[in-house]
N, CA, C and O atoms as CSV, one atom per row, in Angstrom:
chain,resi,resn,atom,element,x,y,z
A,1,UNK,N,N,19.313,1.845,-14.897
A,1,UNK,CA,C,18.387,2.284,-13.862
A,1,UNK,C,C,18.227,1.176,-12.826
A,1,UNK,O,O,17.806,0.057,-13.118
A,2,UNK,N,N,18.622,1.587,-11.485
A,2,UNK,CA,C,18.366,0.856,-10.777
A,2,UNK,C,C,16.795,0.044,-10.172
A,2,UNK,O,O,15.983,0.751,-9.576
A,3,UNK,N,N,16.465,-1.638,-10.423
A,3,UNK,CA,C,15.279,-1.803,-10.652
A,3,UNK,C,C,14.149,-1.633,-9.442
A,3,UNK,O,O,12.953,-1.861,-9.620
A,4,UNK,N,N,14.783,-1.151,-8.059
A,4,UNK,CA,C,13.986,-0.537,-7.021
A,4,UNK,C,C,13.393,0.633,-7.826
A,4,UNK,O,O,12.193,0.892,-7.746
A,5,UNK,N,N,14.220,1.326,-8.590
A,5,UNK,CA,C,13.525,3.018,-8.880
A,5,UNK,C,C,12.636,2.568,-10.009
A,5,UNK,O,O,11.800,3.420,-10.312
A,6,UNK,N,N,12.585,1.258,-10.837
A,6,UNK,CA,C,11.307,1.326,-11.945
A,6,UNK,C,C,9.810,1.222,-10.862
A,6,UNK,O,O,8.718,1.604,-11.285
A,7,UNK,N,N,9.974,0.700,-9.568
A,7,UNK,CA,C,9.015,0.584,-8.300
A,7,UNK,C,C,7.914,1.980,-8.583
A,7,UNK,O,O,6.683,2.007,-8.586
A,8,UNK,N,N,8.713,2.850,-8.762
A,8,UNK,CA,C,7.684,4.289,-8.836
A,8,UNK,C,C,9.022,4.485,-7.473
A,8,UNK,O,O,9.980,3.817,-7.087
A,9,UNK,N,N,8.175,6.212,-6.985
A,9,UNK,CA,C,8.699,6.510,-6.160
A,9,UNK,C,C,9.167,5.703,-4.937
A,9,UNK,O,O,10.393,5.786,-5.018
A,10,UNK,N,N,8.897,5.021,-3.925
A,10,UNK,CA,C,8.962,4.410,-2.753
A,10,UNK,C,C,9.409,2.970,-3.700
A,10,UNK,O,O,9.086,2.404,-4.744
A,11,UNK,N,N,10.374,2.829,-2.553
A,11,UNK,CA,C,11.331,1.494,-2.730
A,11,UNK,C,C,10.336,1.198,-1.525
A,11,UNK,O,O,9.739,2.006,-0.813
A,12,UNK,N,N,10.327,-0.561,-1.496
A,12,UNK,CA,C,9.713,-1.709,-0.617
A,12,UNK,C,C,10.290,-2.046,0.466
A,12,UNK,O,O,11.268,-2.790,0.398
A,13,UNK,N,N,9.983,-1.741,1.284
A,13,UNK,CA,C,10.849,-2.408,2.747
A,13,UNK,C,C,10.536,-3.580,2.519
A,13,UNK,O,O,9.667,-4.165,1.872
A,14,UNK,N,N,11.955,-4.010,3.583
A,14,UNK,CA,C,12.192,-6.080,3.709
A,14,UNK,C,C,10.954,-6.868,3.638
A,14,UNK,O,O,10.652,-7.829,2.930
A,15,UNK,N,N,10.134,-6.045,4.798
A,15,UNK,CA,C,8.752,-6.960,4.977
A,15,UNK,C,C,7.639,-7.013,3.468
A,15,UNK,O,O,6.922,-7.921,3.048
A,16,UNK,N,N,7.861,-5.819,3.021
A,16,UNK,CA,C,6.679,-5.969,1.922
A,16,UNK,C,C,7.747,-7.062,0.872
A,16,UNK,O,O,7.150,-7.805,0.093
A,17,UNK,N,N,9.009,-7.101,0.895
A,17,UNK,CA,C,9.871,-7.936,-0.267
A,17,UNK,C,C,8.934,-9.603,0.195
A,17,UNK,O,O,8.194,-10.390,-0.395
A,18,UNK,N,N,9.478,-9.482,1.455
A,18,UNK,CA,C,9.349,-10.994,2.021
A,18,UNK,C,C,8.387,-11.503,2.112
A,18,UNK,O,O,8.373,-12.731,2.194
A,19,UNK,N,N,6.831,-10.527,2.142
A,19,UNK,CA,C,5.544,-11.276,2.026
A,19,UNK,C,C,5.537,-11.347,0.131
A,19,UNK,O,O,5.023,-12.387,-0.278
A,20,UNK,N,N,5.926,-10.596,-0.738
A,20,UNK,CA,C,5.818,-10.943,-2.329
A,20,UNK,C,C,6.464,-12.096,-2.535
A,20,UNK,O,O,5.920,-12.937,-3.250
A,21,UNK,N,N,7.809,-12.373,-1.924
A,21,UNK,CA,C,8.389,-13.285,-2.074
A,21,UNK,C,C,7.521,-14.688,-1.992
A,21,UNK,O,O,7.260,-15.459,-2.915
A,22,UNK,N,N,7.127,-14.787,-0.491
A,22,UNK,CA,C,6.235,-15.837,-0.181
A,22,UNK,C,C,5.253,-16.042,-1.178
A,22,UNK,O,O,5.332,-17.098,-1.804
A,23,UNK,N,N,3.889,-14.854,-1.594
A,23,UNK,CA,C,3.527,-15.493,-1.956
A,23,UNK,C,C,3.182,-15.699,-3.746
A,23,UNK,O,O,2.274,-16.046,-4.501
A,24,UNK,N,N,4.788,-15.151,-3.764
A,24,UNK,CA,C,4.572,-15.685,-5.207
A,24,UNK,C,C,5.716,-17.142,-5.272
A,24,UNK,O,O,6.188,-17.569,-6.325
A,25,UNK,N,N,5.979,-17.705,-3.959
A,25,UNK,CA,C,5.977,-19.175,-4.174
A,25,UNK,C,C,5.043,-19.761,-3.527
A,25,UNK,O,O,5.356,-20.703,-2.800
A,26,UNK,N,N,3.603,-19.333,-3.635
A,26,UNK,CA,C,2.439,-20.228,-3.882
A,26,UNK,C,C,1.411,-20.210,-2.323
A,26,UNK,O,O,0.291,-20.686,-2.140
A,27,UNK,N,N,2.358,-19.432,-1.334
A,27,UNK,CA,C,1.783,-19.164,-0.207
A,27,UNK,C,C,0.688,-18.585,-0.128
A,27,UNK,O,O,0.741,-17.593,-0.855
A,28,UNK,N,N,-0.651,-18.703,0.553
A,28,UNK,CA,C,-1.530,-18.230,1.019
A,28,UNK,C,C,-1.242,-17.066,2.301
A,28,UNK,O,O,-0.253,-17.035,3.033
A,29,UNK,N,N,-2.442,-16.127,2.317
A,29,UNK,CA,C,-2.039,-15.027,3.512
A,29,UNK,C,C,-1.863,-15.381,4.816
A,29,UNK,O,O,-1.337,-14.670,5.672
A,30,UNK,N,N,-2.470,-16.904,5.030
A,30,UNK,CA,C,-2.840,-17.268,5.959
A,30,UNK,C,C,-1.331,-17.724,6.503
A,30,UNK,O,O,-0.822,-17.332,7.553
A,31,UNK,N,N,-0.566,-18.903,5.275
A,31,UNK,CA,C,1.034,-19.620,5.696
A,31,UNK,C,C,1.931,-18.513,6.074
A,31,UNK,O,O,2.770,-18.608,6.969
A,32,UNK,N,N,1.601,-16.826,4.930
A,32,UNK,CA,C,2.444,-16.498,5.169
A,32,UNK,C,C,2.534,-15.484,6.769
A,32,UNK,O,O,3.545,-15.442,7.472
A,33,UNK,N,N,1.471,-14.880,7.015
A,33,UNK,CA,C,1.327,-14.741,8.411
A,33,UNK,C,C,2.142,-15.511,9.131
A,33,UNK,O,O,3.239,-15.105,9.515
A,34,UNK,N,N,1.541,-17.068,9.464
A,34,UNK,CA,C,2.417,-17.864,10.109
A,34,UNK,C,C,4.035,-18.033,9.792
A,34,UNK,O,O,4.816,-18.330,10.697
A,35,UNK,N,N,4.347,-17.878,8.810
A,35,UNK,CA,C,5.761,-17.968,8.944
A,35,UNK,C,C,6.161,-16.823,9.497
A,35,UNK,O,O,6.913,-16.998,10.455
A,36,UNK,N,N,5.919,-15.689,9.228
A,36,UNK,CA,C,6.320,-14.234,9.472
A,36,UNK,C,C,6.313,-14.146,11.094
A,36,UNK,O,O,7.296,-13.628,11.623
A,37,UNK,N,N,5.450,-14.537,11.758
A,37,UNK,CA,C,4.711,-14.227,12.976
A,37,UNK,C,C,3.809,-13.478,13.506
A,37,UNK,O,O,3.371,-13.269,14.638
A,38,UNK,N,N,3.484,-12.854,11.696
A,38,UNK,CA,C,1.991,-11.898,11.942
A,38,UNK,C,C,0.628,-12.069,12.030
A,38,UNK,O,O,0.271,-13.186,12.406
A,39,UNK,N,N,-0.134,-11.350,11.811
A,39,UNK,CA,C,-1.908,-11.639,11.863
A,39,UNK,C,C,-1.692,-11.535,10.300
A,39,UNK,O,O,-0.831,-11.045,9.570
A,40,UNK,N,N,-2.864,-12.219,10.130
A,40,UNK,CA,C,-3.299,-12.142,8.260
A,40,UNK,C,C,-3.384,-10.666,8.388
A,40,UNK,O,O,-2.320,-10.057,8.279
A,41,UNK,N,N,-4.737,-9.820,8.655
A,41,UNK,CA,C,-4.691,-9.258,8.059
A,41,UNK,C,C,-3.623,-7.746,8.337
A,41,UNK,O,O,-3.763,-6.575,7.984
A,42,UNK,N,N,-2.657,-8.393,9.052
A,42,UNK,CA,C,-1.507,-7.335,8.598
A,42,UNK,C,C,-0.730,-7.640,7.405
A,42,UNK,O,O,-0.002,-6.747,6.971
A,43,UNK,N,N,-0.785,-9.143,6.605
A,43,UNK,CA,C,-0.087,-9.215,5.833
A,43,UNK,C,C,-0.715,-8.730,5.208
A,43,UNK,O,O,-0.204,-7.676,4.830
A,44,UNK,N,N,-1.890,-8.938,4.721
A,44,UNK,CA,C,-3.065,-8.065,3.795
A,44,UNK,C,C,-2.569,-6.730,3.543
A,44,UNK,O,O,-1.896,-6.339,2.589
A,45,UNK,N,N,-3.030,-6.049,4.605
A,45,UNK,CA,C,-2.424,-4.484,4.378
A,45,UNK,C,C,-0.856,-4.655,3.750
A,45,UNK,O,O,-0.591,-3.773,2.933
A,46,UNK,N,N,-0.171,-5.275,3.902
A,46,UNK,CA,C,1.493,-5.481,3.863
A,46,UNK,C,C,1.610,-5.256,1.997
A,46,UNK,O,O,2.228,-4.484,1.264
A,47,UNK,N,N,0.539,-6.525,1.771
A,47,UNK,CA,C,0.646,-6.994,0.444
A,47,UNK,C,C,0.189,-5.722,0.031
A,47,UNK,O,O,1.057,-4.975,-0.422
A,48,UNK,N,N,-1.294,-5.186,0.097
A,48,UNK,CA,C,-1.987,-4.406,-0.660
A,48,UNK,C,C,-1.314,-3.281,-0.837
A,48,UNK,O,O,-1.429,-2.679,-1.904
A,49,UNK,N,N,-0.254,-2.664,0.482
A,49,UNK,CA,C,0.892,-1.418,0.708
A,49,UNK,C,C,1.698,-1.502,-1.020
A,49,UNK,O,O,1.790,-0.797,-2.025
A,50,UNK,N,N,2.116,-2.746,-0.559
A,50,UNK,CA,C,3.451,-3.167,-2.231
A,50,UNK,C,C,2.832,-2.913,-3.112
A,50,UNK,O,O,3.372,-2.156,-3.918
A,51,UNK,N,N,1.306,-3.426,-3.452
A,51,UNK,CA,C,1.292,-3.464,-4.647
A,51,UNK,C,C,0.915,-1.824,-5.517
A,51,UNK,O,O,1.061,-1.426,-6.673
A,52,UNK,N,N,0.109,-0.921,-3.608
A,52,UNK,CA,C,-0.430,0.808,-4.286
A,52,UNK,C,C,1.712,1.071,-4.983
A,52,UNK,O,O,2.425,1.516,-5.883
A,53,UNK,N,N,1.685,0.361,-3.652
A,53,UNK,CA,C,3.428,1.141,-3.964
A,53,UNK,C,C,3.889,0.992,-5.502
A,53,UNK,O,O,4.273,1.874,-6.269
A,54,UNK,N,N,3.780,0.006,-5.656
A,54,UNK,CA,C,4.446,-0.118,-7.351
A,54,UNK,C,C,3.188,0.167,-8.367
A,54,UNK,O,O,3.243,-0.234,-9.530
A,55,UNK,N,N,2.051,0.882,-7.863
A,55,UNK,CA,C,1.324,1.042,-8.738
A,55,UNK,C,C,0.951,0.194,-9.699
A,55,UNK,O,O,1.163,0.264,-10.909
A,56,UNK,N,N,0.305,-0.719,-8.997
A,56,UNK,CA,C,-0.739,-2.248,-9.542
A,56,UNK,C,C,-1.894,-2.151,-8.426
A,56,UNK,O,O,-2.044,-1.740,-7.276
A,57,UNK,N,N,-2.852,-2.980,-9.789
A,57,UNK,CA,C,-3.976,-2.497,-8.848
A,57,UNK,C,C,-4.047,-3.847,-8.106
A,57,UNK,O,O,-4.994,-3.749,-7.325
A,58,UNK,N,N,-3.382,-5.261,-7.976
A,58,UNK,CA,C,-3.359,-6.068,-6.914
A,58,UNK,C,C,-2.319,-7.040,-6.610
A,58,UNK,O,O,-1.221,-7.167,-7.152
A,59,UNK,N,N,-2.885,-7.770,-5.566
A,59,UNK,CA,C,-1.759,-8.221,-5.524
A,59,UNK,C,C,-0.815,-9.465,-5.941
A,59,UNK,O,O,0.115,-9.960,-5.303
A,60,UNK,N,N,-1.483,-9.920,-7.565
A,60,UNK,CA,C,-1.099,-10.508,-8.159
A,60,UNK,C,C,-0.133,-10.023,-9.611
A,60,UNK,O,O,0.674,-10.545,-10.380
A,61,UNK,N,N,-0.795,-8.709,-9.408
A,61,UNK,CA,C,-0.082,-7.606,-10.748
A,61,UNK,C,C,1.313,-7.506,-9.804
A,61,UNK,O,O,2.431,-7.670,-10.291
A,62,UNK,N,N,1.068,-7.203,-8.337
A,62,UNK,CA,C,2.367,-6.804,-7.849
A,62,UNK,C,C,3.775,-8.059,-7.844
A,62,UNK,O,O,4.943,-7.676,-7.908
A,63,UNK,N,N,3.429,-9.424,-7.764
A,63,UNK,CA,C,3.785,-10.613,-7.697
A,63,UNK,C,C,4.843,-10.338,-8.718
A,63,UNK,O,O,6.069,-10.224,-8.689
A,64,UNK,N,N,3.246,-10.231,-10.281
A,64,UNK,CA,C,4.152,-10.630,-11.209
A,64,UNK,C,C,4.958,-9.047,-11.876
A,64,UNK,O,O,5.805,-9.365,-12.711
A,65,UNK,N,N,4.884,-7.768,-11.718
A,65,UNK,CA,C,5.899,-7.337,-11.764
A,65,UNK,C,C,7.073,-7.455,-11.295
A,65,UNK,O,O,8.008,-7.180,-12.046
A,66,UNK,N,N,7.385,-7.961,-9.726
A,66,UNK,CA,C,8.424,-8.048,-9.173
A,66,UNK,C,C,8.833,-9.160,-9.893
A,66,UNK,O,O,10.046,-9.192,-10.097
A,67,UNK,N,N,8.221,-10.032,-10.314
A,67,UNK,CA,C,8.883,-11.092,-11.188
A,67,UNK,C,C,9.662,-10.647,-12.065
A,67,UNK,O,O,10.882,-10.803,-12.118
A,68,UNK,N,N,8.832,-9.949,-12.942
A,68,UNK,CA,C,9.593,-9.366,-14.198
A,68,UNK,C,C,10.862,-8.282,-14.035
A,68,UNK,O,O,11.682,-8.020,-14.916
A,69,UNK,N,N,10.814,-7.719,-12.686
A,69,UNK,CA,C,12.026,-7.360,-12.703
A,69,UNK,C,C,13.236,-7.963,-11.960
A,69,UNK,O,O,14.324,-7.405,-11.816
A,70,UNK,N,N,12.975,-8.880,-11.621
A,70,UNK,CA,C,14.506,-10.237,-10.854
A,70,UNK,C,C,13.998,-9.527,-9.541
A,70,UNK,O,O,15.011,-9.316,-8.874
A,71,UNK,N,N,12.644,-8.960,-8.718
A,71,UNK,CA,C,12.837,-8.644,-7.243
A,71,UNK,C,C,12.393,-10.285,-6.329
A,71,UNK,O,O,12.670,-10.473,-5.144
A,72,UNK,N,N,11.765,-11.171,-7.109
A,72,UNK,CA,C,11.370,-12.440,-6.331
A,72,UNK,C,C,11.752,-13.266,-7.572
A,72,UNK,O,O,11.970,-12.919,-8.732
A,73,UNK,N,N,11.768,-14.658,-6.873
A,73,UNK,CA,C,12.339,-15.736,-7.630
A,73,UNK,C,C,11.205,-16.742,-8.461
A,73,UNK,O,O,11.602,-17.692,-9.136
């Protein structure tokens, strides 16, 4: 099974990959905004999007599932 489809229905666009990515290497909403070139609280919504998406209730459940399935490092 491909590990986008254990996600639940909806696979993650780039942006929701790339803000989990960030900040599950230790980034705050605030760095990762700035790297991205967004407002916080679009990453907010960004993050909170991933995590309804994979069905966790935040966005530290969402972190560490993508962990557990090889989607962030």
């Amino acid at each position: 099974m491909n590990k986008m489809n254990e996600l639940g229905a909806s696979a993650l666009s780039q942006h929701e990959m790339d803000c989990l990515r960030l900040l599950a290497d230790g980034r705050d909403t605030t760095l990762i905004a700035a790297q991205l070139g967004r407002s916080v609280g679009e990453i907010e919504q960004t993050l909170d999007q991933a995590a309804m998406q994979m069905g966790v209730s935040s966005r530290l459940h969402a972190v560490i599932k993508a962990m557990r399935l090889g989607l962030v490092g």
